[in-house]
N, C-alpha and C positions, 0 to 999 in steps of 0.2 A: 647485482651479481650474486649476493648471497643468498637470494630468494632464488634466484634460478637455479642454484647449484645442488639444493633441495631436490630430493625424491619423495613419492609418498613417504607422509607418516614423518619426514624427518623436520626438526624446527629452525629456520634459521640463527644466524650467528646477525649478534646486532653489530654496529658501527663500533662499539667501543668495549666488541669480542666478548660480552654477554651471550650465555648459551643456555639456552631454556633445555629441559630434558624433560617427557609426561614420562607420570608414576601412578601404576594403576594396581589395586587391590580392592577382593572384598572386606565387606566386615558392616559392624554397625557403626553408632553415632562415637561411642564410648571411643571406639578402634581409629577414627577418623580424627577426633581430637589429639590422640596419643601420636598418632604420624604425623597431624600438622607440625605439634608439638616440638619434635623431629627434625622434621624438615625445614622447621625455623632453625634449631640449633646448626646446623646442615651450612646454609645459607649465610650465617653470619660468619662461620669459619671460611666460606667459600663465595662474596660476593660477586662474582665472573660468573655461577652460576645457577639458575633459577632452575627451583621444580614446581613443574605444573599438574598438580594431583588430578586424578581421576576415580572414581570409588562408587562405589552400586550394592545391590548383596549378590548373595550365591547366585540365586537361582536365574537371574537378568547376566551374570558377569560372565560366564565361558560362551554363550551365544554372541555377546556383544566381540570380545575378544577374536574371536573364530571369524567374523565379519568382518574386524579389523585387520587382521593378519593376511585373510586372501584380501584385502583391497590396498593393501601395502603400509598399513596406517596405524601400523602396531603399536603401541606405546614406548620409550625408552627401556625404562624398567617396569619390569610386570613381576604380581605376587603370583605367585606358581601352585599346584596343588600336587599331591604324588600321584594323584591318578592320572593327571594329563601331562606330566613332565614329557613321561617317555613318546606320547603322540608327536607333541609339539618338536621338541629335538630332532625326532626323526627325521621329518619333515622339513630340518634345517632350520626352522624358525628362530632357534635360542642361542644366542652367542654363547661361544666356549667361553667361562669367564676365568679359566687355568692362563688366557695368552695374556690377561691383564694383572697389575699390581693388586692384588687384593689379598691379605695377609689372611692365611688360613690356618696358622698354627698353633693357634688356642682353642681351636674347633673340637669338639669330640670326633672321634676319626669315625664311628658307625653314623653320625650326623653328614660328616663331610663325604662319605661314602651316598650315601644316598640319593643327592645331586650327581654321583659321575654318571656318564651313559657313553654307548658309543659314539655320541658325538664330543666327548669329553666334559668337564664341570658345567654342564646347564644351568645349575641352580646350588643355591646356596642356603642352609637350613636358615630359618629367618626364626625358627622355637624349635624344641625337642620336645616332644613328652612319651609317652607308656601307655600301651597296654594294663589297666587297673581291674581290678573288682574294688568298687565303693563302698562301705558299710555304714550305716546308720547304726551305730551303737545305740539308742534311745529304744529303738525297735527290738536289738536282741535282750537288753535288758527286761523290757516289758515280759518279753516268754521266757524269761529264768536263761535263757542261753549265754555261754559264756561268750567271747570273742573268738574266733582259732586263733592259729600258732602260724602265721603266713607265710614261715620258714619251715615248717614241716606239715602244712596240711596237702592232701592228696582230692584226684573229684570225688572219691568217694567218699570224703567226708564233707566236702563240700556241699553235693547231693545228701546226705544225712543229717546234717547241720539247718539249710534250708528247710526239709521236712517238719523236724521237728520245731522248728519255731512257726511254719506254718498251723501245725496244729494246737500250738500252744496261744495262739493269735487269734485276735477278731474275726468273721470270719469277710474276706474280703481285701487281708492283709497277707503277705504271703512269704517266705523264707529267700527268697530271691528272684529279680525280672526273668524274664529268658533270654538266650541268648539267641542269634538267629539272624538279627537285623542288621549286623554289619559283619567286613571281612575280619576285625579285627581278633576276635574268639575263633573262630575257625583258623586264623593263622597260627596263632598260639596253639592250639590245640594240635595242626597236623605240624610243625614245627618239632613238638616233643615227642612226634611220632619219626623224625628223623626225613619228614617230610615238607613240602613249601607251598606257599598258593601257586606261587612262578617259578620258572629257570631261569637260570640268564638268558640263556637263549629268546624268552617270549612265548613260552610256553604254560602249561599246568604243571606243579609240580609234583600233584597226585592223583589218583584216583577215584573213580566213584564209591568202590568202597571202604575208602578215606573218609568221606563226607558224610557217608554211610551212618560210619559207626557216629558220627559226630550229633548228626540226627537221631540215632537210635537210643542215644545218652539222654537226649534232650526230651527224648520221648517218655525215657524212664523217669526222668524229672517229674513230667507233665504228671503222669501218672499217680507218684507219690505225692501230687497237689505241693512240692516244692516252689513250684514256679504256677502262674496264673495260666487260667484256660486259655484254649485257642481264642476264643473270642477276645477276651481280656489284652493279649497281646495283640492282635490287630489293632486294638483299641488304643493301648498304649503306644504303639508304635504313631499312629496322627498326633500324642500329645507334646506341649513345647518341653523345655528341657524343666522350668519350674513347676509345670501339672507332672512330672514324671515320676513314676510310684517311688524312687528313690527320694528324693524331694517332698512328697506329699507323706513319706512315713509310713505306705502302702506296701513298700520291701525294703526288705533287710540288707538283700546285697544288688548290687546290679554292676553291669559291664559297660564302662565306660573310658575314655582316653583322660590322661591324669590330667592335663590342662583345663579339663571338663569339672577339677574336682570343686574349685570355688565359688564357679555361680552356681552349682547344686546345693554347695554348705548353706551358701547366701539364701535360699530359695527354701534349704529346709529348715531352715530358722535353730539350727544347732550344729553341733559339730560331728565330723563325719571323720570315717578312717580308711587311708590309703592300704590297701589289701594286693597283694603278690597275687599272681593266678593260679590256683591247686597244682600239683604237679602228678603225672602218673607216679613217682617213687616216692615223694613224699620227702623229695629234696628241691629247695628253692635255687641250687647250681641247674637245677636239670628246668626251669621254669620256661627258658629257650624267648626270656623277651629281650626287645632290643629298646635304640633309643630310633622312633619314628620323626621324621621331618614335619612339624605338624603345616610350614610353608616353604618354601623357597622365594628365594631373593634371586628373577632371572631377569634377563634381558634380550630384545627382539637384537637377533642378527642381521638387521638394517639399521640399526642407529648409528646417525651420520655422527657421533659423538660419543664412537666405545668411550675411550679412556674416562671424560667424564661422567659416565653412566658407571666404570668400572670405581670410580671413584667415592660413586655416592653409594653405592656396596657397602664399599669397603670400612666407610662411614656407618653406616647401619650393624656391618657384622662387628664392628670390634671399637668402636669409638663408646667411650664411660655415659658420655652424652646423650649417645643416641640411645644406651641402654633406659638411663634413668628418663628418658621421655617415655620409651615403648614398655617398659617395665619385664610385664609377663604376658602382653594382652596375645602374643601368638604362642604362646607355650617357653617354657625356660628357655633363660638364654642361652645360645650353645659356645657361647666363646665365655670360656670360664673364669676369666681374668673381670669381663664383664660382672657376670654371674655373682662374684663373690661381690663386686665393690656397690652393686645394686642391691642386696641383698636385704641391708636394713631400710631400704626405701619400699618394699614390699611387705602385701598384709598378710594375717597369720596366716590365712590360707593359703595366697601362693609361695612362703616359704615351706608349709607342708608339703607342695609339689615339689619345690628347687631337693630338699631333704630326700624325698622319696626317691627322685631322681638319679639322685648322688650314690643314697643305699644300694640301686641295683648294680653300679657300675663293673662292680667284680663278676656277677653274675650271668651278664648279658652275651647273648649268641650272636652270631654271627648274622651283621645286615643282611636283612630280606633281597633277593633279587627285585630291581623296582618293577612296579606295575606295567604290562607291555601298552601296546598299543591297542584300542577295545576293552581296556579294563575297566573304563566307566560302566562300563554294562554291568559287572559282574554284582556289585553288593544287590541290585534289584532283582538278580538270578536266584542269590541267597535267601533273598526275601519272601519272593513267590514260595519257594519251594520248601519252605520252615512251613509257610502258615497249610501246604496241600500235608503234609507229615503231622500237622499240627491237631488239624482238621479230620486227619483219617479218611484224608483221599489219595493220598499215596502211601507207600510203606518206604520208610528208610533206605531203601536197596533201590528200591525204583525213583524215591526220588532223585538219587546218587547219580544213575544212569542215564536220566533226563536232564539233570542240574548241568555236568560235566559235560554234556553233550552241546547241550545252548552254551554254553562258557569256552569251550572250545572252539565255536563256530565265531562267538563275540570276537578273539583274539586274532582267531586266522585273517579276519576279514578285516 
């Protein structure tokens, strides 16, 4: 009978009310140990119910997912990404997980924002981190450069700063990567412009000649040899995160998410410094970063066993346990009761992240509208259209107009 009362995807209930629930995530070997890890402590608090892990990397896990979910076969709990939250929601897939027990009051509220949509809490921050610029202090030492002032530096010293340590450098070594390759500098950027990549609505929240100037900045960079050639950055762009010219010693500063910052330290074989992002005034109030969801903790809207899926949540976001298994490996933890009591079980590197975290918390703007529906598209839009700008096969205006125009067509559709 209990096998019959099953629908796809759902597991049954054994004879003596054992309830298996699948738990799917990407990641690597590291990330995989850290959830079993987990999932044992999980288990021994709650022998009534088993989790049945599931795990692959990126690039195989939102195909495989997508196949699962139109064949009704979706997982219990699924790790979520911010670019496919708001898809999948839509489309009803994600249980509201606001109609279960799941205590959310130690959550940072731009974290807990992030998961709501109009289908209500989809997802649950499972890390937080930031919007960073990274610096190899070893590199600006070498060119006489001092560090900036991350509380009062502006781009244009930023752009001035990278210059000259590029010409004070090997030559092949350079003042800073470029930016270009993902949303997360362009947000920032049209952000302090009083601008957004989205609306709520599901829309763009700027301009082409938003993106414009955003390119035209990065052009004058190229120029002053602050940042590496077009080639160079294509280049860099195929390398892993430890050939990455931050990593290799090859740049001074580069753009990356602060979760990012420890297997870089690890990789550059020294110590590295968390860096605010320049501001136009030249004030770190006006710097307009947030705290970004680096996953979500959701769940398919067919599991025949919310409460306990809503349960092993609830387990993950706020239990000491579940902290000190998973540590930092998806970005700080966002339930800050966690947070502190994990804190000395974490290496120096990622309490440099938890630290940096905490630093911005008076600073930070107001949560992004989440990515609409087609937002996958977008960072490869970004990408094409740096390296034709890059390249001097478009100009900044034109690329603007053509960028916005493919992005806008990604979204509607």
């Amino acid at each position: 009978m209990a096998l019959s009362a099953c629908g796809g995807g759902a597991t049954p209930q054994s004879a003596d009310g054992t309830v298996e629930l699948r738990f799917s995530w990407w990641g690597g070997d590291k990330r995989a140990q850290l959830t079993q890890e987990a999932i044992q402590q999980f288990e021994a608090e709650n022998p009534k119910i088993k989790i049945k892990p599931e795990f692959g990397d990126w690039s195989g896990y939102w195909d495989k997912l997508a196949t699962q979910v139109a064949a009704n076969d979706a997982p219990d709990i699924i790790q979520m990404d911010e670019k496919y939250i708001t898809e999948y929601s839509s489309r009803g897939a994600l249980l509201d997980l606001s109609k279960y027990d799941i205590d959310t009051s130690k959550l940072d509220e731009a974290a807990l924002n992030a998961g709501k949509g109009q289908k209500g809490l989809t997802g649950i921050a499972a890390g937080i981190n930031a919007a960073t610029i990274l610096a190899n202090p070893a590199v600006f030492q070498a060119a006489g450069v001092p560090l900036p002032d991350d509380t009062k530096w502006t781009w244009d010293d930023f752009g001035r700063i990278a210059a000259e340590i590029t010409a004070k450098s090997p030559k092949g070594t350079y003042g800073a990567a470029a930016y270009g390759t993902d949303e997360a500098s362009l947000g920032v950027w049209l952000r302090q412009d009083g601008k957004s990549l989205y609306t709520s609505d599901g829309k763009l929240g700027f301009e082409s000649g938003d993106i414009a100037e955003w390119w035209a900045f990065l052009k004058e960079l190229s120029q002053k040899k602050a940042v590496p050639s077009a080639s160079e950055v294509v280049e860099a762009e195929a390398a892993p995160l430890d050939q990455s010219g931050l990593a290799t010693g090859k740049n001074a500063m580069a753009f990356w998410w602060s979760n990012q910052a420890p297997a870089l330290e690890k990789a550059s074989g020294g110590d590295l410094k968390i860096l605010r992002f320049p501001t136009k005034t030249g004030s770190a109030a006006d710097a307009e970063l947030w705290y970004k969801a680096s996953q979500f903790w959701s769940a398919s809207s067919r599991t025949k066993h919310p409460q306990e899926t809503a349960k092993f949540i609830n387990f993950l976001t706020n239990n000491v346990k579940a902290g000190e298994a998973l540590l930092a490996d998806r970005g700080v933890y966002p339930n800050s009761d966690v947070r502190a009591a994990i804190q000395p079980k974490l290496t120096p590197a990622d309490v440099k992240v938890v630290n940096f975290i905490d630093q911005i918390k008076g600073e930070l703007g107001e949560a992004p509208a989440p990515p609409p529906k087609g937002a996958g598209a977008i960072q490869e839009i970004i990408k094409r259209y740096t390296s034709e700008v890059l390249f001097d096969r478009l100009s900044p205006a034109d690329a603007g107009k053509k960028a916005t125009d493919e992005m806008k067509s990604a979204i509607s559709n």
